[in-house]
Wavefront OBJ file of the C-alpha trace (Angstrom):
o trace
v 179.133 168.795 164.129
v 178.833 166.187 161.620
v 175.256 165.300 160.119
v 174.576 162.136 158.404
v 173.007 161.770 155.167
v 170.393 159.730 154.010
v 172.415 156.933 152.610
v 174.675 156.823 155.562
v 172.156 156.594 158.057
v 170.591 153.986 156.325
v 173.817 151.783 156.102
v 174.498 152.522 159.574
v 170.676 151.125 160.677
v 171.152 148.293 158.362
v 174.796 147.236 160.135
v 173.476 147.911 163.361
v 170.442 145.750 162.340
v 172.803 142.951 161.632
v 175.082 143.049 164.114
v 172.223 142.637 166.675
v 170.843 139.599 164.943
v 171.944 135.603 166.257
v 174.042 134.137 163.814
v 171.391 131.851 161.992
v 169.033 134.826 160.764
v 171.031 136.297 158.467
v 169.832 133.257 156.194
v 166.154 134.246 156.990
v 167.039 138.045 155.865
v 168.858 137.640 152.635
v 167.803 134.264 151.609
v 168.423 130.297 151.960
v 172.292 129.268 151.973
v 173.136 125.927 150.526
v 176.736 124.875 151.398
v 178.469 122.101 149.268
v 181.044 120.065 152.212
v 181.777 116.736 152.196
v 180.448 115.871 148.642
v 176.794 116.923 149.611
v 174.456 119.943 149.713
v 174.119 121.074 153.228
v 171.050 121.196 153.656
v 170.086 119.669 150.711
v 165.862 120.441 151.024
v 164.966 123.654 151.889
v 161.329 125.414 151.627
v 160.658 128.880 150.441
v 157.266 130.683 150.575
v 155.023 130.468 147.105
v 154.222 133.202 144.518
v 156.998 135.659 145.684
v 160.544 136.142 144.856
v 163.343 133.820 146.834
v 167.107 134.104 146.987
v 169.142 130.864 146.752
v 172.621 131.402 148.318
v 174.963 127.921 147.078
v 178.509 128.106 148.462
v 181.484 125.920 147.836
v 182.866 125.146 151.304
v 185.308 122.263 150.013
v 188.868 122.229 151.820
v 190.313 120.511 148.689
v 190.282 121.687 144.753
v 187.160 120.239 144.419
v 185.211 122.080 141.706
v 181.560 121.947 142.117
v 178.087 123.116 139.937
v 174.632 123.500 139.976
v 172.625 122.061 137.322
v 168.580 122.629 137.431
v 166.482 121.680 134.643
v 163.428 123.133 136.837
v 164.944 126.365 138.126
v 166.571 127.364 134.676
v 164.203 126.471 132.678
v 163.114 128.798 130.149
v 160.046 131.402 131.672
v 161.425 131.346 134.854
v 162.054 134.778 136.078
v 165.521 134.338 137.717
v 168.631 136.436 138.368
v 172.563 135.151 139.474
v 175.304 136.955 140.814
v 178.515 135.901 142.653
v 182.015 134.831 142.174
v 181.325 131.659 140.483
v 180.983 131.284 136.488
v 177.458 131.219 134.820
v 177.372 129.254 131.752
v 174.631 130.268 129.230
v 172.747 128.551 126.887
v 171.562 131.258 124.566
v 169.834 133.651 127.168
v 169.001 130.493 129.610
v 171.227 129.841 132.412
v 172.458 126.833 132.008
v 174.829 125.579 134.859
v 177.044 127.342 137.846
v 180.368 126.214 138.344
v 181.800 126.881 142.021
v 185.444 126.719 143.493
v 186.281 126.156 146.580
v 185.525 129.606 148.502
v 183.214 130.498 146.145
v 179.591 131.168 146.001
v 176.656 132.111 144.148
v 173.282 133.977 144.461
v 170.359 132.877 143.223
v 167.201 135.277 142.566
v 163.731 133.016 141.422
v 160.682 133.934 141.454
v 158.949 130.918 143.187
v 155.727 129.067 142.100
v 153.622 128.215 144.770
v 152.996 124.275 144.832
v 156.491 123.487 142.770
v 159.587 121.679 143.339
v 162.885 122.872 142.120
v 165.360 120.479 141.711
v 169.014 120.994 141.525
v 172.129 118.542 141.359
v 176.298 118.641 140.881
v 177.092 115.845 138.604
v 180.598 116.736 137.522
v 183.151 114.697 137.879
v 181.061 111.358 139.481
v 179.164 113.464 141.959
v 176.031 112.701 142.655
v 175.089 115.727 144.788
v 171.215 116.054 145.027
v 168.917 119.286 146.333
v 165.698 120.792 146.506
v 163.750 123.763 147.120
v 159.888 123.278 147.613
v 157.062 125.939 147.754
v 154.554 126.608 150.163
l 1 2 3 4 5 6 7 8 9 10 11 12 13 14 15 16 17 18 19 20 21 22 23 24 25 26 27 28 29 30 31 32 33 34 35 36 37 38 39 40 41 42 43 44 45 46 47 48 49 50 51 52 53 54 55 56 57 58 59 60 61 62 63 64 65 66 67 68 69 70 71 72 73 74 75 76 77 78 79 80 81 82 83 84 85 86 87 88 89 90 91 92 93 94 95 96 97 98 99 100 101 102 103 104 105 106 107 108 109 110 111 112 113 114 115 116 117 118 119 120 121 122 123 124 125 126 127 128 129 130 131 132 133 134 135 136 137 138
């Protein structure tokens, strides 16, 4: 007989977890998804709770070569406690994030610790666009 460890059992309660759940609450377990279709941020205001940690997920959902970023004077500024992974590039400016640039199919996520009472801005100007977001506080 086969006994599962630890880690194993708690990857198989997780996937079990998640393959019980409707489709729209995975955004509600790992965080806010932004998608950029049709030259605009889908949705493009969300709200997050204040004075806790919030995870941004912004994915490039373009059927064309349509390069995309995400520029945020408010989210990257400097003191902000933030973190980004994914598949898209993060451009620096010294230690400060700076801008995300996304490909079709790609995606990023975005770690912030969120002030209660603030508005975080974010945009995609390249190329003309004039793609506009925003994540408020409660």
């Amino acid at each position: 007989m086969y006994i599962l460890n630890k880690c194993e059992l708690a990857g198989l309660v997780l996937a079990l977890a998640l393959f019980g759940l409707p489709a729209s609450s995975p955004a509600r377990i790992f965080g806010d998804v932004v998608t950029m279709e049709q030259l605009s941020f889908h949705p493009d205001s969300i709200k997050v709770p204040g004075d806790g940690f919030a995870v941004l997920v912004v994915q490039n959902r373009e059927d064309g070569p349509i390069l995309h970023e995400v520029v945020s004077p408010s989210l990257f500024e400097s003191g902000t406690l933030i973190q980004v992974m994914g598949t898209g590039k993060v451009e620096y400016s010294g230690k400060r994030v700076s801008r995300i640039l996304l490909y079709p199919g790609e995606e990023v996520v975005i770690w912030f610790y969120a002030e209660k009472g603030r508005t975080y801005s974010f945009q995609c100007n390249i190329n003309g666009h004039s793609m506009q977001g925003t994540v408020r506080t409660s």
